[in-house]
N, CA, C and O atoms as a GROMACS GRO file, in nm:
protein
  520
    1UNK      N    1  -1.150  14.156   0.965
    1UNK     CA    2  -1.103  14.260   0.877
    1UNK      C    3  -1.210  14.289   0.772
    1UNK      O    4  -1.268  14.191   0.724
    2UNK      N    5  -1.238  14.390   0.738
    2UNK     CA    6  -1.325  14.476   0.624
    2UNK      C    7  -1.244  14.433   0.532
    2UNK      O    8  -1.128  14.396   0.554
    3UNK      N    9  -1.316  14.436   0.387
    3UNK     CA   10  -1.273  14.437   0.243
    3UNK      C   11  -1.380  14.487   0.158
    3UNK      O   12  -1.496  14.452   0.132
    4UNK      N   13  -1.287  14.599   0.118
    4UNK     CA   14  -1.497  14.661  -0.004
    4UNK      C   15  -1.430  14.575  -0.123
    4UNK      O   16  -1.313  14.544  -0.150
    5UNK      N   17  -1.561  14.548  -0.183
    5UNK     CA   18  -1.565  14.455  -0.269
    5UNK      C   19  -1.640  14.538  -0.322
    5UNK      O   20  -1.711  14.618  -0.261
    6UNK      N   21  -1.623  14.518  -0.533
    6UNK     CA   22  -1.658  14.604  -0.578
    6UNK      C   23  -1.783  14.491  -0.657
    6UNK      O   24  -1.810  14.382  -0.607
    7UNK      N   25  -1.853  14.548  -0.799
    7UNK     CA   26  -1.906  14.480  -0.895
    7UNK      C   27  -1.849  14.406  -0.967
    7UNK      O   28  -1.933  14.354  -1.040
    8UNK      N   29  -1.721  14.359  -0.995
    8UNK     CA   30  -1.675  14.278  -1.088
    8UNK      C   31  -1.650  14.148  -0.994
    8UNK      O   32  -1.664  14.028  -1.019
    9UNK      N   33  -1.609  14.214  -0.880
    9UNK     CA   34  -1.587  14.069  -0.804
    9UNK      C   35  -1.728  14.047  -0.752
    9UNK      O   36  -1.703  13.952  -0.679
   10UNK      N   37  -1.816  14.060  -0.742
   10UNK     CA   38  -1.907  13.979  -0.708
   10UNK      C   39  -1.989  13.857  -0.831
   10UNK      O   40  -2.036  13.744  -0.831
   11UNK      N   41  -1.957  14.009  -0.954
   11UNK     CA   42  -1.965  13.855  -1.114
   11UNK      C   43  -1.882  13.781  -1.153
   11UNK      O   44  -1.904  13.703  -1.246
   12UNK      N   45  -1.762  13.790  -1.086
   12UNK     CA   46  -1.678  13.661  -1.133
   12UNK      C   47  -1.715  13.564  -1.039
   12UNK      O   48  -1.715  13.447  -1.078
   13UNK      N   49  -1.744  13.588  -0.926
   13UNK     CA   50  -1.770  13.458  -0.792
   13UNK      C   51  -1.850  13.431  -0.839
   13UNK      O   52  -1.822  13.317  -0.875
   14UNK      N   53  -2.014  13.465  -0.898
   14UNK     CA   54  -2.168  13.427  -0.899
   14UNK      C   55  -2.156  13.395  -1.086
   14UNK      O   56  -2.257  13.345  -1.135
   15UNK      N   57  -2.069  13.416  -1.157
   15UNK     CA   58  -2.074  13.407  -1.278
   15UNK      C   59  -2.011  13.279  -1.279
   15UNK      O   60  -2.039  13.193  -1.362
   16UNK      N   61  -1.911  13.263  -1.174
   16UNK     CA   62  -1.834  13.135  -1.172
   16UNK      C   63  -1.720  13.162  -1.278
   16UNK      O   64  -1.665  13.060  -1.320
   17UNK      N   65  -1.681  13.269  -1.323
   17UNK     CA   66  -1.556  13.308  -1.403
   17UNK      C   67  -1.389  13.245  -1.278
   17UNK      O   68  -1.388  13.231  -1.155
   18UNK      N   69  -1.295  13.226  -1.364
   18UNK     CA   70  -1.164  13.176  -1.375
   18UNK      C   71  -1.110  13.243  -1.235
   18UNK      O   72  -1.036  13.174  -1.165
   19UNK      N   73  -1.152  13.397  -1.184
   19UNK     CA   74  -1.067  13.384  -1.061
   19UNK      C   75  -1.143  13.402  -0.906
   19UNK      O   76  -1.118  13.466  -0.804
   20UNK      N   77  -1.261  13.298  -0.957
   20UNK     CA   78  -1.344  13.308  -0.868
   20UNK      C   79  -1.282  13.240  -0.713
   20UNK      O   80  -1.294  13.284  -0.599
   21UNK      N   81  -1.226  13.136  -0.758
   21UNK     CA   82  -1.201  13.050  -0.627
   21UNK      C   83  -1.012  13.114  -0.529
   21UNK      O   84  -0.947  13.064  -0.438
   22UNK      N   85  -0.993  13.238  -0.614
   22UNK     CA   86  -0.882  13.258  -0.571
   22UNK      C   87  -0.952  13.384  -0.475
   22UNK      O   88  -0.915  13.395  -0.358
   23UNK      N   89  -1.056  13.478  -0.530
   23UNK     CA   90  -1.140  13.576  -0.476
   23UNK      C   91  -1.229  13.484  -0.379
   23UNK      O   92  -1.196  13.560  -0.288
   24UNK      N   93  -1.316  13.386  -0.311
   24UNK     CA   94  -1.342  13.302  -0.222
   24UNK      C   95  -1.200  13.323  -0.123
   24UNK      O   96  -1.198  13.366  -0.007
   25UNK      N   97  -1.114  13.290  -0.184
   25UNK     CA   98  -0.963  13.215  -0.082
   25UNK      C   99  -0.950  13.352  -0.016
   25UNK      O  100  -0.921  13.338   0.102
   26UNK      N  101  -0.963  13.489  -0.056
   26UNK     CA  102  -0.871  13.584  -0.016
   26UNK      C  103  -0.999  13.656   0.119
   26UNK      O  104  -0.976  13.730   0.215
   27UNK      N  105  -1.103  13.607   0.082
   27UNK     CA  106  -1.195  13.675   0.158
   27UNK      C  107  -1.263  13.612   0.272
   27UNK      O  108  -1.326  13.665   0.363
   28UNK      N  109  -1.232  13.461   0.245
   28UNK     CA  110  -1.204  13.371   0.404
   28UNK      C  111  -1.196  13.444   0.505
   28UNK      O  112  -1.095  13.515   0.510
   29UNK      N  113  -1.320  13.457   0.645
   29UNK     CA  114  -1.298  13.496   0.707
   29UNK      C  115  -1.297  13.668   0.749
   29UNK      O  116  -1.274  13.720   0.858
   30UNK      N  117  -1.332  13.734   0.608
   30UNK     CA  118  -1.342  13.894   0.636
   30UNK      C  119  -1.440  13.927   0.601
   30UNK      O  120  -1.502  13.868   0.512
   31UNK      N  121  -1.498  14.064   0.682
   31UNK     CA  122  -1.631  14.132   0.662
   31UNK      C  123  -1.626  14.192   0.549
   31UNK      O  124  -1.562  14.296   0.538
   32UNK      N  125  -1.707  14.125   0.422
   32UNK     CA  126  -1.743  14.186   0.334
   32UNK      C  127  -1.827  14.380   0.340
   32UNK      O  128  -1.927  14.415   0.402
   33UNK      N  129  -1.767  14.434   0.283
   33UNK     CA  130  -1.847  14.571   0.296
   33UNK      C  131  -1.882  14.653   0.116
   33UNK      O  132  -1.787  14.656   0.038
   34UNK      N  133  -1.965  14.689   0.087
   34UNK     CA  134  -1.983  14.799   0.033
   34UNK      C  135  -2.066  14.891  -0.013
   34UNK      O  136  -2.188  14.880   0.006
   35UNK      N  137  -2.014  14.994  -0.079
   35UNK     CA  138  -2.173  15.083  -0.089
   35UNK      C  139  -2.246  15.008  -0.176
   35UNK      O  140  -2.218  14.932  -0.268
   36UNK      N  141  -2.414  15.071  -0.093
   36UNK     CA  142  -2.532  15.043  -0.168
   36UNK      C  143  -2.511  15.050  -0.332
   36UNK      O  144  -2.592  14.981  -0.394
   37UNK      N  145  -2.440  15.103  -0.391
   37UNK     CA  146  -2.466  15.125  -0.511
   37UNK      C  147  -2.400  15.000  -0.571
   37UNK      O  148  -2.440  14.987  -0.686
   38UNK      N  149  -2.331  14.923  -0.542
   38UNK     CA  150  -2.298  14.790  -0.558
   38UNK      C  151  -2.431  14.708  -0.605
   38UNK      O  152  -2.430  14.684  -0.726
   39UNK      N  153  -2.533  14.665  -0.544
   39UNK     CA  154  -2.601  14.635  -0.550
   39UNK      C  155  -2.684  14.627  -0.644
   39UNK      O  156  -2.740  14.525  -0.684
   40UNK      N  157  -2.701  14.796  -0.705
   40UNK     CA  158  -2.791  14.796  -0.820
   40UNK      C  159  -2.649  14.787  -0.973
   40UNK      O  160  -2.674  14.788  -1.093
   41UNK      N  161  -2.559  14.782  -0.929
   41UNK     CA  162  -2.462  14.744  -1.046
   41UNK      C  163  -2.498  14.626  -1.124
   41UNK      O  164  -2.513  14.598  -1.243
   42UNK      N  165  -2.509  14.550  -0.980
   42UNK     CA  166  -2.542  14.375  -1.021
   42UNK      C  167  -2.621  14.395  -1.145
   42UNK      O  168  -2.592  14.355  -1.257
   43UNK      N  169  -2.722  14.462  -1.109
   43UNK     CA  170  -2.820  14.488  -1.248
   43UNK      C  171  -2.797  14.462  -1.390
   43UNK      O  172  -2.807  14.384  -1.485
   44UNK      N  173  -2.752  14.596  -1.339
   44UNK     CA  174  -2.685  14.663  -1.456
   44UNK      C  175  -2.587  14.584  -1.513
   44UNK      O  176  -2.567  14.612  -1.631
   45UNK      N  177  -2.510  14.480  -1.462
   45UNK     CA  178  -2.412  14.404  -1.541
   45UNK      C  179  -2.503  14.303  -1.606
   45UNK      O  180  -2.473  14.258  -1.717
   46UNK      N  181  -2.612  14.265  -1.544
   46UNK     CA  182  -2.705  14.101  -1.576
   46UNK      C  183  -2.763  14.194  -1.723
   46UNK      O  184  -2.726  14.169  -1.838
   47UNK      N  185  -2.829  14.268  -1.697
   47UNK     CA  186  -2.895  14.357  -1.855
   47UNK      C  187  -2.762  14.383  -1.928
   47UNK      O  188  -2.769  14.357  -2.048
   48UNK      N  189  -2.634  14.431  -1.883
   48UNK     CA  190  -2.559  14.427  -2.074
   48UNK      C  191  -2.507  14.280  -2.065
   48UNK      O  192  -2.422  14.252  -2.148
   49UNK      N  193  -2.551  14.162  -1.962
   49UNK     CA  194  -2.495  14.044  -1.996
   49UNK      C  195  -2.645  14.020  -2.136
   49UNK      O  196  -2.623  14.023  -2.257
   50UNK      N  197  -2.758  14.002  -2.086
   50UNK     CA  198  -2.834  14.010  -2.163
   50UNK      C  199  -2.853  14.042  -2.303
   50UNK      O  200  -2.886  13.958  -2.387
   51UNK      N  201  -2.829  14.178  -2.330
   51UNK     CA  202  -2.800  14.260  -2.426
   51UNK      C  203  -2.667  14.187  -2.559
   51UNK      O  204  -2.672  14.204  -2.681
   52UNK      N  205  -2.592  14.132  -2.504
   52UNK     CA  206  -2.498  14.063  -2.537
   52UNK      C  207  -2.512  13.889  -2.567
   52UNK      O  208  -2.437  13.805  -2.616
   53UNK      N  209  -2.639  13.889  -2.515
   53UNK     CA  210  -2.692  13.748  -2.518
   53UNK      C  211  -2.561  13.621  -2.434
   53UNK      O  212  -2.530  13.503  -2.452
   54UNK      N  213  -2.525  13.713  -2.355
   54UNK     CA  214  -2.423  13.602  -2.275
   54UNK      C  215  -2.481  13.515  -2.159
   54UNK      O  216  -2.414  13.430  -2.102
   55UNK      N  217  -2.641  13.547  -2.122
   55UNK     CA  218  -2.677  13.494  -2.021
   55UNK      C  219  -2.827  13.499  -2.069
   55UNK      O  220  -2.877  13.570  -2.156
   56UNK      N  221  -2.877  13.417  -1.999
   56UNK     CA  222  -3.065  13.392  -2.040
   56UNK      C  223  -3.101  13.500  -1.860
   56UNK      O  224  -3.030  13.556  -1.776
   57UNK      N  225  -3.234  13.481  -1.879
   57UNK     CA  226  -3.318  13.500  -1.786
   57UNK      C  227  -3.329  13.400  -1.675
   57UNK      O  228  -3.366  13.427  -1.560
   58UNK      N  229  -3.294  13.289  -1.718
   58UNK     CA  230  -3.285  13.193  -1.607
   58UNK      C  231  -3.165  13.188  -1.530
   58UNK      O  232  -3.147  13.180  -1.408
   59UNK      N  233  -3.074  13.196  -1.643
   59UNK     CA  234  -2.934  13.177  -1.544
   59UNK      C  235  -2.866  13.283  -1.508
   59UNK      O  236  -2.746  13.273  -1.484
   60UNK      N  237  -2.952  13.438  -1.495
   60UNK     CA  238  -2.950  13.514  -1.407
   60UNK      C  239  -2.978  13.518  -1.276
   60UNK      O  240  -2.905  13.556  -1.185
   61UNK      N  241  -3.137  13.460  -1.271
   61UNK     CA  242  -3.179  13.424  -1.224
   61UNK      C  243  -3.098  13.310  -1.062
   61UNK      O  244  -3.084  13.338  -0.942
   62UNK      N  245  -3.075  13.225  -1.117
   62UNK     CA  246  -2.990  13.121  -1.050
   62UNK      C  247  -2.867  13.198  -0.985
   62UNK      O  248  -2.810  13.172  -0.880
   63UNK      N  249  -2.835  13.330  -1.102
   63UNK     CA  250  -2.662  13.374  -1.029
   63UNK      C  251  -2.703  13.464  -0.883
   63UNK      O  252  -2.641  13.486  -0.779
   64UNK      N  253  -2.839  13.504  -0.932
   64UNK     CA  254  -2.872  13.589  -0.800
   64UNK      C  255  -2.916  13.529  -0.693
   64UNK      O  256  -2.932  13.584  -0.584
   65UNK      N  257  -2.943  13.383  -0.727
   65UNK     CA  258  -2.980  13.296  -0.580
   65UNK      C  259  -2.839  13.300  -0.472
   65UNK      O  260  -2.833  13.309  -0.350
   66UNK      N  261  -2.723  13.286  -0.586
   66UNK     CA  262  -2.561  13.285  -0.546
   66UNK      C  263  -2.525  13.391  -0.500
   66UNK      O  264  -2.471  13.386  -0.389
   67UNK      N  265  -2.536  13.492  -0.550
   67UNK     CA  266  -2.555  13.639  -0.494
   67UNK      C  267  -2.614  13.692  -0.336
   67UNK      O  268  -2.572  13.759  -0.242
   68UNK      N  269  -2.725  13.623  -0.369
   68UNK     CA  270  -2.759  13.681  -0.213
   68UNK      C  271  -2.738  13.617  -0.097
   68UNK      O  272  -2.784  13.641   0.015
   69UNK      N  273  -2.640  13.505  -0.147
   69UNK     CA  274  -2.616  13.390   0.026
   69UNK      C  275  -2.511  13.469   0.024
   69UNK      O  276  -2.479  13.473   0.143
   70UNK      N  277  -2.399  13.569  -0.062
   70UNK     CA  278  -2.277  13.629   0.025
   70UNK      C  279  -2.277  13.782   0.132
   70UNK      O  280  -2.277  13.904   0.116
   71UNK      N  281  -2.277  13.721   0.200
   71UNK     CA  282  -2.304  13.812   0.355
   71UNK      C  283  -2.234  13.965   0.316
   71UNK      O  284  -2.125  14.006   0.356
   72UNK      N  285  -2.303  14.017   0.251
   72UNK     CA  286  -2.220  14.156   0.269
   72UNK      C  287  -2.285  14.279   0.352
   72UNK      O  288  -2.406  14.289   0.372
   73UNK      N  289  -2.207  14.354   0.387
   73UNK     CA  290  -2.257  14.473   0.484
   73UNK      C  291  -2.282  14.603   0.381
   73UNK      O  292  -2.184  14.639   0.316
   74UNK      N  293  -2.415  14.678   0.361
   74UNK     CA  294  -2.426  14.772   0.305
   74UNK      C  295  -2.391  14.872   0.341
   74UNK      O  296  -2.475  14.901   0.426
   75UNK      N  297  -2.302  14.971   0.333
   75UNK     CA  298  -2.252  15.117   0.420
   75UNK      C  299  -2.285  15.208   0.340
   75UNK      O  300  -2.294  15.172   0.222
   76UNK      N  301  -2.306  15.313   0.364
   76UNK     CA  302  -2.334  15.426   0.333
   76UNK      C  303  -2.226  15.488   0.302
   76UNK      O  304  -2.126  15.434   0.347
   77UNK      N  305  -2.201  15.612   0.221
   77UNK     CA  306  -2.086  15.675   0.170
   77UNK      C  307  -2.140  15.831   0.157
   77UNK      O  308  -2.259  15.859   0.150
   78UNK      N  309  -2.030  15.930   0.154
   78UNK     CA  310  -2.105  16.014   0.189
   78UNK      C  311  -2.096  16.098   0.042
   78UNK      O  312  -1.984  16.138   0.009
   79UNK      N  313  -2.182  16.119  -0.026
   79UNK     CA  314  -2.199  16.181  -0.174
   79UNK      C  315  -2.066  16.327  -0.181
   79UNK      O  316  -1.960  16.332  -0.242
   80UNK      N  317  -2.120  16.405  -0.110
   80UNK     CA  318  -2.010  16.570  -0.099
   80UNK      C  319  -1.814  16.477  -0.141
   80UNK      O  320  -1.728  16.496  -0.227
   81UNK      N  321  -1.829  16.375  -0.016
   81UNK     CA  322  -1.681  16.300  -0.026
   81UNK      C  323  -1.657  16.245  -0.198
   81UNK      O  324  -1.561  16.271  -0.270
   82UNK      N  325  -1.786  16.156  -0.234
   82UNK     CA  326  -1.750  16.082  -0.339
   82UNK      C  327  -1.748  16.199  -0.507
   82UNK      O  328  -1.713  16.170  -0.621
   83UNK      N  329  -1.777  16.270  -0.478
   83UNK     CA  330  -1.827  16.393  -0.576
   83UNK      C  331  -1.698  16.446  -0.611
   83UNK      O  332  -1.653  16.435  -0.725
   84UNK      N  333  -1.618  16.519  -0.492
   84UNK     CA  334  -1.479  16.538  -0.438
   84UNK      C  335  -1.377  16.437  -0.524
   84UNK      O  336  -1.297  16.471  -0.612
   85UNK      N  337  -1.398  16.329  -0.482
   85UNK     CA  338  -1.299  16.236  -0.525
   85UNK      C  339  -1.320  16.208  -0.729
   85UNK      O  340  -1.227  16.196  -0.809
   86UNK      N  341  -1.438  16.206  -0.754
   86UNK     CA  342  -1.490  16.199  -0.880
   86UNK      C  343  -1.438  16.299  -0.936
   86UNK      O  344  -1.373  16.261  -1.034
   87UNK      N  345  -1.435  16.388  -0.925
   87UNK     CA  346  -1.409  16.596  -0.974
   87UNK      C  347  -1.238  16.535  -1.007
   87UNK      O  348  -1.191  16.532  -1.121
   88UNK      N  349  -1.158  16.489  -0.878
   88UNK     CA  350  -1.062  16.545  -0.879
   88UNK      C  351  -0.957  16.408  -0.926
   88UNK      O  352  -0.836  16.408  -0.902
   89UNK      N  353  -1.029  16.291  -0.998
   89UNK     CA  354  -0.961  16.184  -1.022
   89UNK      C  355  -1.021  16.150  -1.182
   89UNK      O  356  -0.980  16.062  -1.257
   90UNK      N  357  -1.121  16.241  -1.208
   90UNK     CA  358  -1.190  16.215  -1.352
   90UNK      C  359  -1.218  16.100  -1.330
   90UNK      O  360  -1.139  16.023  -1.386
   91UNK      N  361  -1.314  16.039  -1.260
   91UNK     CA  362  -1.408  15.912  -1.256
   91UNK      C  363  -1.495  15.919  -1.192
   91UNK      O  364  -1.505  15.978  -1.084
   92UNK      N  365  -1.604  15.836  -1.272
   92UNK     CA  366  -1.765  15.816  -1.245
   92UNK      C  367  -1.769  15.852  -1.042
   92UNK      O  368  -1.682  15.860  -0.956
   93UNK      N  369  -1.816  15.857  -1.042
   93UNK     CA  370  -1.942  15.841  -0.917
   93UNK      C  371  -1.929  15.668  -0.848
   93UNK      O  372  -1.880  15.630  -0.742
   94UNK      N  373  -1.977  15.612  -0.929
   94UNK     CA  374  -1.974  15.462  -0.903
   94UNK      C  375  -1.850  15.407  -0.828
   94UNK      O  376  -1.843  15.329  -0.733
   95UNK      N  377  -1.724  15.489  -0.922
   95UNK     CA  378  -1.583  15.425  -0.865
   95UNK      C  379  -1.568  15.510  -0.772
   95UNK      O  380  -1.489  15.461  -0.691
   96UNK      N  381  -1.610  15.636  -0.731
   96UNK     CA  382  -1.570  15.693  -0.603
   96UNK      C  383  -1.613  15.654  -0.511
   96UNK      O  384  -1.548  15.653  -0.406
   97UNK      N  385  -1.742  15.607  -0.520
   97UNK     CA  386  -1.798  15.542  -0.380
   97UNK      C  387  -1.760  15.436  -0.307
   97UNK      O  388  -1.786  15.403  -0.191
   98UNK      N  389  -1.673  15.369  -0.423
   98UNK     CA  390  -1.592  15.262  -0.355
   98UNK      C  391  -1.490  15.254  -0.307
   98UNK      O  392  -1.451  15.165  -0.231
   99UNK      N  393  -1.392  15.406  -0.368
   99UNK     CA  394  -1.264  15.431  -0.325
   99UNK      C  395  -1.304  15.511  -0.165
   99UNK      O  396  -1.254  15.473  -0.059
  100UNK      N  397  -1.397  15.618  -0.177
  100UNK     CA  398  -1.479  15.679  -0.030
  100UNK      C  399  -1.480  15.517   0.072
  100UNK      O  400  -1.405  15.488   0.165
  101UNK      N  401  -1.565  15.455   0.026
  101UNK     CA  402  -1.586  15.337   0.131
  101UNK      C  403  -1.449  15.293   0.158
  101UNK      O  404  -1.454  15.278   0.280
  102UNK      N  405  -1.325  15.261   0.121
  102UNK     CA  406  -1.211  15.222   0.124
  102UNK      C  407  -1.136  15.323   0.210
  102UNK      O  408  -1.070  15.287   0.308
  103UNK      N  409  -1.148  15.460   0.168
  103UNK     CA  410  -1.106  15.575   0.272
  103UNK      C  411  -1.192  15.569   0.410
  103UNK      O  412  -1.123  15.563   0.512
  104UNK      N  413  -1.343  15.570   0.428
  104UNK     CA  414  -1.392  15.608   0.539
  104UNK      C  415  -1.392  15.478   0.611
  104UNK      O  416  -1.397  15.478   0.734
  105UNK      N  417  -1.386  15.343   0.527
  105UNK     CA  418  -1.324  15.216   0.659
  105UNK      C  419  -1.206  15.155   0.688
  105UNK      O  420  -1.186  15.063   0.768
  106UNK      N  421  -1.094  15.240   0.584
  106UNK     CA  422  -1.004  15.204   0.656
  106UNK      C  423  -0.956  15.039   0.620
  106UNK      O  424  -0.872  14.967   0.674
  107UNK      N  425  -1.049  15.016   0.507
  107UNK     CA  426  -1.031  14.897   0.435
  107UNK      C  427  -0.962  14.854   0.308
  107UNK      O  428  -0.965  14.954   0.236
  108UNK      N  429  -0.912  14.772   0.253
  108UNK     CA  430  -0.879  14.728   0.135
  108UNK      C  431  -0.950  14.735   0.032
  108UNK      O  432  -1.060  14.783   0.059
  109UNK      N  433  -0.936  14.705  -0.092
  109UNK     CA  434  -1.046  14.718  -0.194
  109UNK      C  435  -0.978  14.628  -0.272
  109UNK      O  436  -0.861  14.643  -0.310
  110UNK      N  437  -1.078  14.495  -0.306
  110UNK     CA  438  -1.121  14.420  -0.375
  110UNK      C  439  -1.145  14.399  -0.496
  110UNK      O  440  -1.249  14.334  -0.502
  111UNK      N  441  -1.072  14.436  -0.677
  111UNK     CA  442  -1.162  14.482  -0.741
  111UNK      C  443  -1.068  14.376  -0.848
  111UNK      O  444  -0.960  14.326  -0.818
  112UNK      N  445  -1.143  14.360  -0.980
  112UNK     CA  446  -1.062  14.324  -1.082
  112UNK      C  447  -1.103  14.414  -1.199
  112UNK      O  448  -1.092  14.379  -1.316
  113UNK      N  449  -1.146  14.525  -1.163
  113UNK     CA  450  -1.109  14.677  -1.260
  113UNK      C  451  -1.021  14.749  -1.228
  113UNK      O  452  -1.003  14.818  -1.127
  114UNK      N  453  -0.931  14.722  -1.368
  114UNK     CA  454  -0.818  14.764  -1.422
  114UNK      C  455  -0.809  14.945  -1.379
  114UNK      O  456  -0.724  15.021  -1.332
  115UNK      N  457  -0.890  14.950  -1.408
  115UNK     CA  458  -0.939  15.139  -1.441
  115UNK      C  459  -0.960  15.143  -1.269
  115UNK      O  460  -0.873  15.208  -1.212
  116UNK      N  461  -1.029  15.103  -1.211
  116UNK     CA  462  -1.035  15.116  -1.073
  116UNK      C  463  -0.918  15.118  -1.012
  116UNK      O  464  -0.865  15.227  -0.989
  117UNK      N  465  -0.840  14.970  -0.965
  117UNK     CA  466  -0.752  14.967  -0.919
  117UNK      C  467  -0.647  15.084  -0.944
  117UNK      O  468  -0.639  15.171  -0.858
  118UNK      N  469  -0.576  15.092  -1.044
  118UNK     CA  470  -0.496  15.213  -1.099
  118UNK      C  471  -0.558  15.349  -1.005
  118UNK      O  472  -0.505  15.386  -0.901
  119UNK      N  473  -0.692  15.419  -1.070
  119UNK     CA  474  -0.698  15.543  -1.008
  119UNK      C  475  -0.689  15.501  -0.771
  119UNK      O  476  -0.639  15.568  -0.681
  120UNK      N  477  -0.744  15.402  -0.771
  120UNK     CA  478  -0.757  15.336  -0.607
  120UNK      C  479  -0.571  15.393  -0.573
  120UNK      O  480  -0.526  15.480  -0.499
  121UNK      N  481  -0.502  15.293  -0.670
  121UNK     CA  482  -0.327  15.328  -0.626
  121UNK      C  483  -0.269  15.439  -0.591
  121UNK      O  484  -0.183  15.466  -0.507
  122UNK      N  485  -0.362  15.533  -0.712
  122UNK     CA  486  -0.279  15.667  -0.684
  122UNK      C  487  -0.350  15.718  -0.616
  122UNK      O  488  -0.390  15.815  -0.681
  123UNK      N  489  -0.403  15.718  -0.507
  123UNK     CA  490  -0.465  15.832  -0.404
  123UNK      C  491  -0.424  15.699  -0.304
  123UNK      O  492  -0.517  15.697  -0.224
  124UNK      N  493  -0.357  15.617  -0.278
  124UNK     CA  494  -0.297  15.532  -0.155
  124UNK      C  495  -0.388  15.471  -0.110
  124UNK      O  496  -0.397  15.455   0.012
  125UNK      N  497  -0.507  15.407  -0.222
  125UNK     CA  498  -0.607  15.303  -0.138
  125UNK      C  499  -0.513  15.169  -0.124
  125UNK      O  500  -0.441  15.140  -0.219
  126UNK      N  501  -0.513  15.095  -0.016
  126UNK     CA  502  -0.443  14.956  -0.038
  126UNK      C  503  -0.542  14.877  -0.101
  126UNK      O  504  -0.659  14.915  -0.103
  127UNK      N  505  -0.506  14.766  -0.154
  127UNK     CA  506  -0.577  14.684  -0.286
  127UNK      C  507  -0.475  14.507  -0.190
  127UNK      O  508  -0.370  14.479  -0.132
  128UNK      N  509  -0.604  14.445  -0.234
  128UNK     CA  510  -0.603  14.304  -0.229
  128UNK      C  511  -0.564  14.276  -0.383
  128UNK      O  512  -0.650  14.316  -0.462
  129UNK      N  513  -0.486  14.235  -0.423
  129UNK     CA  514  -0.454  14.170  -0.568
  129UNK      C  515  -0.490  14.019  -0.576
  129UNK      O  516  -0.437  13.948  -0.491
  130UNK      N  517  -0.574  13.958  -0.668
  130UNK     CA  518  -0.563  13.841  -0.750
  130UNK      C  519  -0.549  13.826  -0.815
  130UNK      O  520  -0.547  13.709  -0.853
   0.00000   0.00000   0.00000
């Protein structure tokens, strides 16, 4: 089974935050999927962890060694779709591509954003809850 997995769940597993080992339990066994833009999120979360002085350079460092042993599949999404969905749900780009990936596989979505999940509900994405 597919599961898009968004940016928050990949920093609570590699951050080692509180619902990491329940997000491990639920994904036992399923093909991780999501868009490329996942990827450069990671970033972007490690710099305002930074910014915030919640994390050094090293133990970024270390989270991304953790990061890249989880097998995920990069898919493509198709911009016209996620643009569509952005326009017509008043949200970023970022969150459409994940709700698109959730529509075009036919998969669950993974997320522990509040703001995500909610707009995901009302257009009938199914959601994995932890």
């Amino acid at each position: 089974m597919n599961i898009v997995i968004d940016t928050s769940t990949l920093i609570a597993v590699i951050a080692d935050e509180p619902e990491r080992p329940k997000l491990i339990e639920v994904t036992i066994g399923a093909d991780l999927i999501a868009p490329q833009s996942v990827h450069w999120e990671i970033g972007n979360a490690f710099s305002a962890m930074f910014k915030r002085k919640r994390i050094s350079l090293e133990q970024a460092e270390q989270a991304l060694e953790i990061y890249h042993k989880i097998p995920i599949t990069w898919v493509q999404t198709d911009l016209n779709q996620a643009l569509n969905i952005a326009a017509s749900c008043h949200i970023y780009a970022y969150d459409a591509y994940l709700i698109v990936c959730a529509m075009n596989y036919k998969a669950p979505l993974l997320s522990l954003d509040k703001f995500l999940i909610g707009k995901a509900q009302d257009i009938g994405i199914k959601l994995i809850e932890v």
